[in-house]
C-alpha positions, -999 to +999 in steps of 0.1 A: -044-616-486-017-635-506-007-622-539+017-632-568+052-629-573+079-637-598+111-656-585+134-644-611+134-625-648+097-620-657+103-639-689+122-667-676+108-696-683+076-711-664+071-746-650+041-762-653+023-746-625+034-710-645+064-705-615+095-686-627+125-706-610+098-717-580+063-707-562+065-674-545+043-654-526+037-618-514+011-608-492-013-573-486-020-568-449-045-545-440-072-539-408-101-516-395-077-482-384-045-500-396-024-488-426-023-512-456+009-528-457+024-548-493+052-571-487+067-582-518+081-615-511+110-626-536+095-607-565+115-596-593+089-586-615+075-545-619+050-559-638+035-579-610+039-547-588+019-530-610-005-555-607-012-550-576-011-515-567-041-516-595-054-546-575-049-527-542-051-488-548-045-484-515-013-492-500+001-474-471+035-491-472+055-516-491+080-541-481+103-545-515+133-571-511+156-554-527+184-581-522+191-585-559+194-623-554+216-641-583+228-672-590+248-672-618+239-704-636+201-692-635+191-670-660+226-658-671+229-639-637+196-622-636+184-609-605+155-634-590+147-603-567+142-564-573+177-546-570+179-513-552+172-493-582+141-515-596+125-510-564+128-471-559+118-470-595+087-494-589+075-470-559+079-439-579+072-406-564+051-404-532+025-384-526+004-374-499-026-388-482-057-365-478-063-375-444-030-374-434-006-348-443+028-363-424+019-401-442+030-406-480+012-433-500+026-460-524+022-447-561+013-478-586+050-488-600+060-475-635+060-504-662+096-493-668+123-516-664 
């Protein structure tokens, strides 16, 4: 399933079609006996994490790009992807599954930037 992301500073400003910087997307990838997988795309935006964790309780694994991607006549330097930090801080502590003990699940990020 596709899902949104944000291409740079979630209050940069929007085109037309509502694209920060340009159209980006993530995707949720799941099957029958599979574990749920999130992988962000160039998404710089906790907000839109949050999103979908709340969209998609139940993610096994996500796939952050944590590149911090800057160009520094855009947005005065602002990342257009999640940095290091932002993205440990968006998966928050783990905790475990029920059905299995040795497999941690993806919390829903924290709204803090």
């Amino acid at each position: 399933m596709a899902v949104p992301a944000v291409h740079g500073p979630e209050d940069g400003e929007r085109d037309s079609d509502g694209d920060v910087n340009c159209e980006v997307t993530g995707f949720v990838l799941s099957g029958r006996g599979l574990p749920t997988v999130y992988v962000s795309g160039d998404n710089a935006s906790i907000r839109t994490l949050a999103e979908i964790a709340r969209r998609v309780p139940e993610i096994d694994v996500a796939v952050l790009n944590a590149g911090a991607v800057r160009v520094a006549a855009t947005f005065d330097g602002r990342p257009l992807s999640l940095d290091s930090r932002r993205a440990a801080a968006a998966c928050g502590p783990r905790r475990r599954r029920r059905d299995d003990h040795r497999a941690r699940r993806w919390n829903a990020p924290r709204m803090a930037a």
